[in-house]
C-alpha angles and dihedrals in degrees: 000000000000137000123272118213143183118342085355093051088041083048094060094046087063094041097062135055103285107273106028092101124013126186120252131187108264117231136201099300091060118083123279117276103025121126101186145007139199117251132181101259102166117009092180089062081059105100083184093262116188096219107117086064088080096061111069093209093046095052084048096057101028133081124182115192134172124223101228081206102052134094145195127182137149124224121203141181134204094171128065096284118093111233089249094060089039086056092037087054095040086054086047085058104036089055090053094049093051087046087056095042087051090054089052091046092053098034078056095050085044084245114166130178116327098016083066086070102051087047094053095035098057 
């Protein structure tokens, strides 16, 4: 909501998991006699930690919000596939089971043909 600078900007670095804010030098927009300021760096390193709260002039200039349609997730493998073949192979998976799901859904509408369409399509 607002811009951290100097101790206060160095505090929130160390409040936070490394690599969520990291310092950088100010120029010439920032106000006179600042030397750095904190700047998002790495949202994904954010586990969503309340301790800034602590502090009354960082609650005043933080928001953390969430992205109800966003996603993170690590894949990892510890066989021969590479993670990207292991994801490319579980969405395989996932579509057919939502095409399968979708022909139960209409066989139990008594849907055929076209009106499968309409059904998928709205």
């Amino acid at each position: 909501l607002k811009p951290i600078y100097d101790d206060l900007a160095r505090e929130l670095v160390n409040l936070y998991e490394p690599g969520v804010f990291t310092l950088v030098e100010t120029d010439s927009q920032d106000p006179p006699n600042t030397k750095v300021k904190a700047k998002v760096s790495n949202p994904y390193a954010c586990t969503m930690s309340r301790n800034f709260m602590r502090h009354p002039e960082l609650k005043d200039a933080i928001k953390i919000t969430r992205r109800p349609d966003h996603f993170v997730f690590s894949v990892e493998s510890v066989g021969m596939y590479k993670p990207a073949i292991l994801v490319a192979e579980a969405l395989r998976i996932l579509q057919n089971k939502c095409d399968r799901l979708t022909e139960l859904a209409n066989d139990t509408l008594g849907l055929t043909g076209e009106e499968d369409q309409e059904v998928v399509e709205e």
